[in-house]
VEXZA-692726 format. One record per residue (C-alpha): residue number from 1; residue in one letter; x negated, y negated, z. Coordinates in pm, whole numbers. Layout:
<nodes>
pos  code  xx  yy  zz
NUM  A  X  Y  Z .
...
</nodes>
This chain:
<nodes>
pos  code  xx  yy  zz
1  X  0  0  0 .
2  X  -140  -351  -110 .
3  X  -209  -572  178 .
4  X  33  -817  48 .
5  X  313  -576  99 .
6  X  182  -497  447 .
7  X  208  -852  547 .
8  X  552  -898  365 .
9  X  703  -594  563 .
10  X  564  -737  909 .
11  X  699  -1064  811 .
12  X  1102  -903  792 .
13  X  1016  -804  1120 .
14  X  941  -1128  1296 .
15  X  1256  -1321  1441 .
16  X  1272  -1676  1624 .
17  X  1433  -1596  1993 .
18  X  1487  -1851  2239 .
19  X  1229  -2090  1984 .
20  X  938  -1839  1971 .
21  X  876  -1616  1694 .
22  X  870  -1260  1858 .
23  X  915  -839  1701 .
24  X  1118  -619  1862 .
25  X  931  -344  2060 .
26  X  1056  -93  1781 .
27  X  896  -254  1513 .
28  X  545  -310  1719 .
29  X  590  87  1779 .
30  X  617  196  1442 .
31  X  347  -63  1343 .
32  X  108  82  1619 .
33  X  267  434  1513 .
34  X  352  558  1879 .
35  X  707  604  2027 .
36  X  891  262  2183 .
37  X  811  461  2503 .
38  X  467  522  2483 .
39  X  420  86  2415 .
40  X  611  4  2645 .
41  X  417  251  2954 .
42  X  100  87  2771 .
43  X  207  -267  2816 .
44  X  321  -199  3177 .
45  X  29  -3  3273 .
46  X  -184  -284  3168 .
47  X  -1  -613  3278 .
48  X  -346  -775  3336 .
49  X  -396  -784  2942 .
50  X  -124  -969  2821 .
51  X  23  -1274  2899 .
52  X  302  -1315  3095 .
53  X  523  -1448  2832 .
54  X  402  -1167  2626 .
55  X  745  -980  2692 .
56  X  1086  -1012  2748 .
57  X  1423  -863  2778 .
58  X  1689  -1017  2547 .
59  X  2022  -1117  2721 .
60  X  2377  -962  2576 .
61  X  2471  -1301  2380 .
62  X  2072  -1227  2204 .
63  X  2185  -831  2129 .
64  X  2518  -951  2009 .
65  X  2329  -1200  1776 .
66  X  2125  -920  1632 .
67  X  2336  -721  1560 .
68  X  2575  -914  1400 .
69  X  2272  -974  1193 .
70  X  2256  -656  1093 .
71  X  1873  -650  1270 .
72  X  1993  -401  1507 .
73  X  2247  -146  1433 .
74  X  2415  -141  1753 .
75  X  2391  -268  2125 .
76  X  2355  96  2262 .
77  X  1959  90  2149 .
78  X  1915  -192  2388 .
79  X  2126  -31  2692 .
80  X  1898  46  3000 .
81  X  1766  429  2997 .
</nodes>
Protein backbone atom coordinates (compact mmCIF):
# COMPACT_ATOMS: atom_id res chain seq x y z
CA UNK A 1 0.00 0.00 0.00
CA UNK A 2 1.40 3.51 -1.10
CA UNK A 3 2.09 5.72 1.78
CA UNK A 4 -0.33 8.17 0.48
CA UNK A 5 -3.13 5.76 0.99
CA UNK A 6 -1.82 4.97 4.47
CA UNK A 7 -2.08 8.52 5.47
CA UNK A 8 -5.52 8.98 3.65
CA UNK A 9 -7.03 5.94 5.63
CA UNK A 10 -5.64 7.37 9.09
CA UNK A 11 -6.99 10.64 8.11
CA UNK A 12 -11.02 9.03 7.92
CA UNK A 13 -10.16 8.04 11.20
CA UNK A 14 -9.41 11.28 12.96
CA UNK A 15 -12.56 13.21 14.41
CA UNK A 16 -12.72 16.76 16.24
CA UNK A 17 -14.33 15.96 19.93
CA UNK A 18 -14.87 18.51 22.39
CA UNK A 19 -12.29 20.90 19.84
CA UNK A 20 -9.38 18.39 19.71
CA UNK A 21 -8.76 16.16 16.94
CA UNK A 22 -8.70 12.60 18.58
CA UNK A 23 -9.15 8.39 17.01
CA UNK A 24 -11.18 6.19 18.62
CA UNK A 25 -9.31 3.44 20.60
CA UNK A 26 -10.56 0.93 17.81
CA UNK A 27 -8.96 2.54 15.13
CA UNK A 28 -5.45 3.10 17.19
CA UNK A 29 -5.90 -0.87 17.79
CA UNK A 30 -6.17 -1.96 14.42
CA UNK A 31 -3.47 0.63 13.43
CA UNK A 32 -1.08 -0.82 16.19
CA UNK A 33 -2.67 -4.34 15.13
CA UNK A 34 -3.52 -5.58 18.79
CA UNK A 35 -7.07 -6.04 20.27
CA UNK A 36 -8.91 -2.62 21.83
CA UNK A 37 -8.11 -4.61 25.03
CA UNK A 38 -4.67 -5.22 24.83
CA UNK A 39 -4.20 -0.86 24.15
CA UNK A 40 -6.11 -0.04 26.45
CA UNK A 41 -4.17 -2.51 29.54
CA UNK A 42 -1.00 -0.87 27.71
CA UNK A 43 -2.07 2.67 28.16
CA UNK A 44 -3.21 1.99 31.77
CA UNK A 45 -0.29 0.03 32.73
CA UNK A 46 1.84 2.84 31.68
CA UNK A 47 0.01 6.13 32.78
CA UNK A 48 3.46 7.75 33.36
CA UNK A 49 3.96 7.84 29.42
CA UNK A 50 1.24 9.69 28.21
CA UNK A 51 -0.23 12.74 28.99
CA UNK A 52 -3.02 13.15 30.95
CA UNK A 53 -5.23 14.48 28.32
CA UNK A 54 -4.02 11.67 26.26
CA UNK A 55 -7.45 9.80 26.92
CA UNK A 56 -10.86 10.12 27.48
CA UNK A 57 -14.23 8.63 27.78
CA UNK A 58 -16.89 10.17 25.47
CA UNK A 59 -20.22 11.17 27.21
CA UNK A 60 -23.77 9.62 25.76
CA UNK A 61 -24.71 13.01 23.80
CA UNK A 62 -20.72 12.27 22.04
CA UNK A 63 -21.85 8.31 21.29
CA UNK A 64 -25.18 9.51 20.09
CA UNK A 65 -23.29 12.00 17.76
CA UNK A 66 -21.25 9.20 16.32
CA UNK A 67 -23.36 7.21 15.60
CA UNK A 68 -25.75 9.14 14.00
CA UNK A 69 -22.72 9.74 11.93
CA UNK A 70 -22.56 6.56 10.93
CA UNK A 71 -18.73 6.50 12.70
CA UNK A 72 -19.93 4.01 15.07
CA UNK A 73 -22.47 1.46 14.33
CA UNK A 74 -24.15 1.41 17.53
CA UNK A 75 -23.91 2.68 21.25
CA UNK A 76 -23.55 -0.96 22.62
CA UNK A 77 -19.59 -0.90 21.49
CA UNK A 78 -19.15 1.92 23.88
CA UNK A 79 -21.26 0.31 26.92
CA UNK A 80 -18.98 -0.46 30.00
CA UNK A 81 -17.66 -4.29 29.97
Amino acid sequence: MSELVQVAKIEKRIFTIRGVQVMLDRDLAELYEVETRALKQAVKRNLARFPADFMFELTENEVESLVSQSVIPSKKQFELR
